[in-house]
C-alpha positions as CSV (number, residue, x, y, z in Angstrom):
1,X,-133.8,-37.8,177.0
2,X,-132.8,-41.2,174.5
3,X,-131.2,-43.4,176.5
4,X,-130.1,-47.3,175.1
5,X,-130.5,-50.5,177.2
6,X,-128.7,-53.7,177.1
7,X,-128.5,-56.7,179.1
8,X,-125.2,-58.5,180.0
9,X,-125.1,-61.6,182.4
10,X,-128.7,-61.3,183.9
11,X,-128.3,-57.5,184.9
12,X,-129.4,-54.0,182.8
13,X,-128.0,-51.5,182.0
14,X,-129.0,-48.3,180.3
15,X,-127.3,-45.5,178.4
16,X,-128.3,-41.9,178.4
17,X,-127.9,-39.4,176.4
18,X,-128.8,-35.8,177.8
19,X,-127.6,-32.1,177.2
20,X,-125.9,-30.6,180.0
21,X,-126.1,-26.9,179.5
22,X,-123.6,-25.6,182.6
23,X,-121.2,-27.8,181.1
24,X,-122.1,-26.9,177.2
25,X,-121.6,-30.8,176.7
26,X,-123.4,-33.7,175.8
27,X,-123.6,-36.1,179.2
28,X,-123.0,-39.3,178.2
29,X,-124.3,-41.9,181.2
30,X,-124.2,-45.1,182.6
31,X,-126.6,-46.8,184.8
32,X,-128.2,-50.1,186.3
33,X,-131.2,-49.7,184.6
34,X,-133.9,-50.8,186.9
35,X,-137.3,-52.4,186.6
36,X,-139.8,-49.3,185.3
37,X,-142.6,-49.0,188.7
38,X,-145.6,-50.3,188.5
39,X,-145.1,-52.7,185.7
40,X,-144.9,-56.4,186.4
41,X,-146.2,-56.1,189.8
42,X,-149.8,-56.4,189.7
43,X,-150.0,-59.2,186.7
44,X,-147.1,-61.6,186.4
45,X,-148.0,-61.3,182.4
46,X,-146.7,-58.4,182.5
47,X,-143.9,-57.3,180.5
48,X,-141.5,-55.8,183.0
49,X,-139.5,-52.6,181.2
50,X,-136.3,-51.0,182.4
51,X,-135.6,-47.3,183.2
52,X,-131.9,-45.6,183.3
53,X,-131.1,-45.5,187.3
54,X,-129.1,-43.3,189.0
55,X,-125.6,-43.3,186.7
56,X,-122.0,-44.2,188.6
57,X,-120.2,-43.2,185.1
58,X,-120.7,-40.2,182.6
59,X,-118.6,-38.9,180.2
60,X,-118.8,-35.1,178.8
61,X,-118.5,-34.3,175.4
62,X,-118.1,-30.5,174.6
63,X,-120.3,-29.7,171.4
64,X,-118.8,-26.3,171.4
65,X,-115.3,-26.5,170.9
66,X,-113.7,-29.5,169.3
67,X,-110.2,-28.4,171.1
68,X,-112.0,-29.4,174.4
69,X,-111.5,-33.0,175.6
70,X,-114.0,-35.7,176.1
71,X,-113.8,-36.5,180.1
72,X,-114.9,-39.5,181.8
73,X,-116.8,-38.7,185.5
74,X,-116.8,-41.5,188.1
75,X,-120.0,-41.1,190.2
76,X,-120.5,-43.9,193.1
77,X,-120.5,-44.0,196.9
78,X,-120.7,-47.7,196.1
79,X,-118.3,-50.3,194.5
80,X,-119.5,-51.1,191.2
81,X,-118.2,-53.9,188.7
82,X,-118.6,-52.9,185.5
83,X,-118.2,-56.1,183.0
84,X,-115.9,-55.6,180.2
85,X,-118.4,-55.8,177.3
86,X,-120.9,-52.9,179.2
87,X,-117.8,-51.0,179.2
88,X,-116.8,-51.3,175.7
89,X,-120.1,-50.4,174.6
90,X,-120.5,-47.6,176.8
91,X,-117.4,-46.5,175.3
92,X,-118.7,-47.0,171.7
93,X,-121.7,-44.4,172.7
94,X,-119.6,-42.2,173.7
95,X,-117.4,-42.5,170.8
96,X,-120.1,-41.6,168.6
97,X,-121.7,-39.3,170.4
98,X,-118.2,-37.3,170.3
99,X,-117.9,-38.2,166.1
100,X,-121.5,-36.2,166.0
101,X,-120.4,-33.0,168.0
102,X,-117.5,-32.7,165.8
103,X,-119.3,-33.2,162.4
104,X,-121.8,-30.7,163.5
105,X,-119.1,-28.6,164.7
106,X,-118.0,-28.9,161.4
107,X,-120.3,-28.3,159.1
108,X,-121.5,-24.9,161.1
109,X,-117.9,-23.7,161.3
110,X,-116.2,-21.9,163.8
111,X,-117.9,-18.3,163.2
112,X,-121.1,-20.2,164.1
113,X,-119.7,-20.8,168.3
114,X,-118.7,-16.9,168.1
């Protein structure tokens, strides 16, 4: 599973990109990433990667029939502030991701979902 990370104002977060097959639907997700384990702890020289964590905001792009919307999933027991620009690029991968499905779509036609 891809996923993309950025940093915005101190914090990460992480993009992921993963098929969900009940849904026939790309999963689009956002996350905190957090610090991967067992890196940075043991030598302070360490470089300290991140991981996607557990995503508050996902968006489902149907692959199979370009009539299907696009939806956008909240998923949080907690409050979470999402700035502007981490939106905006989520947003942007989600906008591509759905530009793929539909070329693909296209170029093995609709006898191809059948």
């Amino acid at each position: 599973m891809p996923w993309e990370l950025r940093e915005h104002a101190g914090r990460h977060y992480a993009v992921l990109f993963h098929y969900a097959l009940p849904d026939d639907a790309w999963s689009v997700e956002l996350s905190e990433a957090v610090p991967s384990p067992g890196k940075g702890a043991e030598s302070p020289d360490a470089v300290v990667t991140y991981l996607p964590g557990a995503a508050f905001l996902m968006a489902l792009v149907p692959d199979e029939d370009p009539d299907l919307e696009p939806t956008v999933h909240i998923h949080s027991y907690d409050e979470h502030v999402v700035p502007y620009e981490i939106m905006r690029w989520f947003m942007e991968q989600v906008t591509d991701q759905v530009e793929r499905c539909r070329a693909a779509f296209e170029q093995a036609g609709p006898e191809a979902v059948e």
